[in-house]
N, C-alpha and C positions, 0 to 999 in steps of 0.2 A: 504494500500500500504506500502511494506515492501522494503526498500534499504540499502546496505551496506555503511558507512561512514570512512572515513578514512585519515588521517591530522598529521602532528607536534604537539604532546603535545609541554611542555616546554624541559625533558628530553630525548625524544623519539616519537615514533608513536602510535597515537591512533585509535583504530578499533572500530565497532561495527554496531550494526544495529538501525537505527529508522524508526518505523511503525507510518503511518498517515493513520487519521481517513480519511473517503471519501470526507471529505470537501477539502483535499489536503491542510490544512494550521491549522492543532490540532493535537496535540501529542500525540500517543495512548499511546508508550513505547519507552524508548531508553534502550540499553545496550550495553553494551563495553563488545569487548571481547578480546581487547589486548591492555595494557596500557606498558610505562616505567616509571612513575612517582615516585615520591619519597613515597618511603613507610608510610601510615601513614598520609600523611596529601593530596599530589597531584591523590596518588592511591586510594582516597574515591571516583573518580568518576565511579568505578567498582561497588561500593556498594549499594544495592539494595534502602537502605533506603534515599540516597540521590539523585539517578533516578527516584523513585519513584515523586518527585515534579514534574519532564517534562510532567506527565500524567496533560490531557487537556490542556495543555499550545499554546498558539496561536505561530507558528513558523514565521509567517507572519506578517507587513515585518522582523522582524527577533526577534529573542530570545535576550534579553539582563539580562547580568547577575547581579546583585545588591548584597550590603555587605549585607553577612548573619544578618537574619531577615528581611531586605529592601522589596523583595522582595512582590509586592501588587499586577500590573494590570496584565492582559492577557499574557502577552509577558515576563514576569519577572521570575529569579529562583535566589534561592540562588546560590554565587559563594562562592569556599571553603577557610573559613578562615583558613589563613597562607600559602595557595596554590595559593598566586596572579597571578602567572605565569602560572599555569596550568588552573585555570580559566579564564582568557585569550583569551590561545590556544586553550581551550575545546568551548568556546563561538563563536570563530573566525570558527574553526572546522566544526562546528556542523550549524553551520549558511551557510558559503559556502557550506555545502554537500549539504543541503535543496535545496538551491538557483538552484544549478549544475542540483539536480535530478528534480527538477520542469518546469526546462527550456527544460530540454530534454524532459520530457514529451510532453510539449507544441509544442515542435521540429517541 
């Protein structure tokens, strides 16, 4: 199951899609496809190799983000050092979109 997400970074709006696996609470992929963040440190959440961690991640009850490296059970990713503010709103984000699209499925 594929849904589009979309929320306040810190500097702007962020887009994108996350795909769950059929359990409806594992993270197949996420990808942004439209950020405003600051180049370079808040715009890493576009890059592949730091989306790359959400794969298998338990979204359920929510994603929380821990200081790079921290990141250990189920539910944990790294958040971007120096981008406190964008990890944040991307954690905030990305947690209510799940929330939103799973409720309305249940609808």
């Amino acid at each position: 199951m594929a849904f589009e997400f979309s929320g306040p970074g810190l500097w702007g709006p962020i887009t994108g899609i996350v795909c769950l696996e059929k359990d409806l609470k594992t993270i197949r992929k996420i990808k942004v496809t439209h950020q405003e963040e600051t180049p370079g440190l808040g715009s890493r959440v576009t890059e592949a190799g730091y989306l790359k961690q959400f794969k298998n991640k338990e979204a359920l009850p929510q994603l929380k983000f821990m200081p790079e490296g921290k990141a250990s059970q189920k539910n944990e990713v790294d958040a971007i050092t120096g981008a406190t503010g964008t990890s944040r709103a991307f954690e905030k984000l990305i947690n209510a979109n799940i929330q939103k699209y799973l409720a309305a499925l249940k609808g």
